[in-house]
C-alpha positions, 0 to 999 in steps of 0.5 A, a space after each residue: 456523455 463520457 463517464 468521468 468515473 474515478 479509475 479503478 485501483 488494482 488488487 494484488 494478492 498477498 500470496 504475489 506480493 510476498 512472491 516478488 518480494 522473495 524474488 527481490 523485485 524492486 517493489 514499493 510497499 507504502 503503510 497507509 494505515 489510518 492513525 487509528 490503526 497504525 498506532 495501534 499495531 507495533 508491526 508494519 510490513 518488511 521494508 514498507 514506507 509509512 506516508 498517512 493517508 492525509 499527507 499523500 498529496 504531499 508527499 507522494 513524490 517520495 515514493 519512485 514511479 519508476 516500479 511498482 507500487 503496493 499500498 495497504 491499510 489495515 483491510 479488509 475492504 482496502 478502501 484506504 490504500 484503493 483511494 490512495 492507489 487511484 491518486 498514484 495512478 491519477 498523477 502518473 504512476 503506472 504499476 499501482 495496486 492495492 493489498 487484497 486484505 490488508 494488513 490483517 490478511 499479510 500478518 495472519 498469513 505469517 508474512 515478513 513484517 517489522 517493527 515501525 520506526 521508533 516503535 
């Protein structure tokens, strides 16, 4: 019997996104921080797409499938961004992965970060 188990998202290290963000890689950074936890920090990470978790089916097309894709909730499990990094690589989108660490990991590290949009 074939395994129908749900693709698996990719991890990528804090340390290798700031890398290609350094080298100015064309990379889609995307906030999928529960409410919770979005409303609860001022901060997001430099140049990030806010979509809520919920609104993903939605509006997923917003974000381009033609380069990568890193989505990032608050961590440290990346359970949030996994989900979501699994329905981006469910509906076509090759170069998925979620942030090891979150958030919490990107901003303890001292990395580029911004204030949210209206913040």
């Amino acid at each position: 019997m074939a395994s129908t188990a749900p693709q698996q998202a990719p991890r990528t290290r804090a340390e290798e996104l700031r890398a290609l963000m350094d080298e100015d890689q064309a990379t889609t950074v995307v906030d999928v921080r529960q409410p919770a936890s979005y409303n609860s920090s001022p901060l997001t990470i430099l140049g990030a797409v806010r979509i809520p978790p919920d609104e993903i089916a939605q509006r997923y097309r917003e974000i381009p499938p033609d380069q990568p894709v890193v989505t990032f909730c608050t961590g440290p499990h990346e359970t949030t961004s996994a989900r979501v990094a699994r329905f981006l690589l469910e509906h076509g989108y090759r170069h998925v992965s979620a942030l090891q660490g979150g958030f919490n990991t990107w901003e303890a590290l001292g990395y580029p970060t911004e204030e949210k949009s209206g913040a």
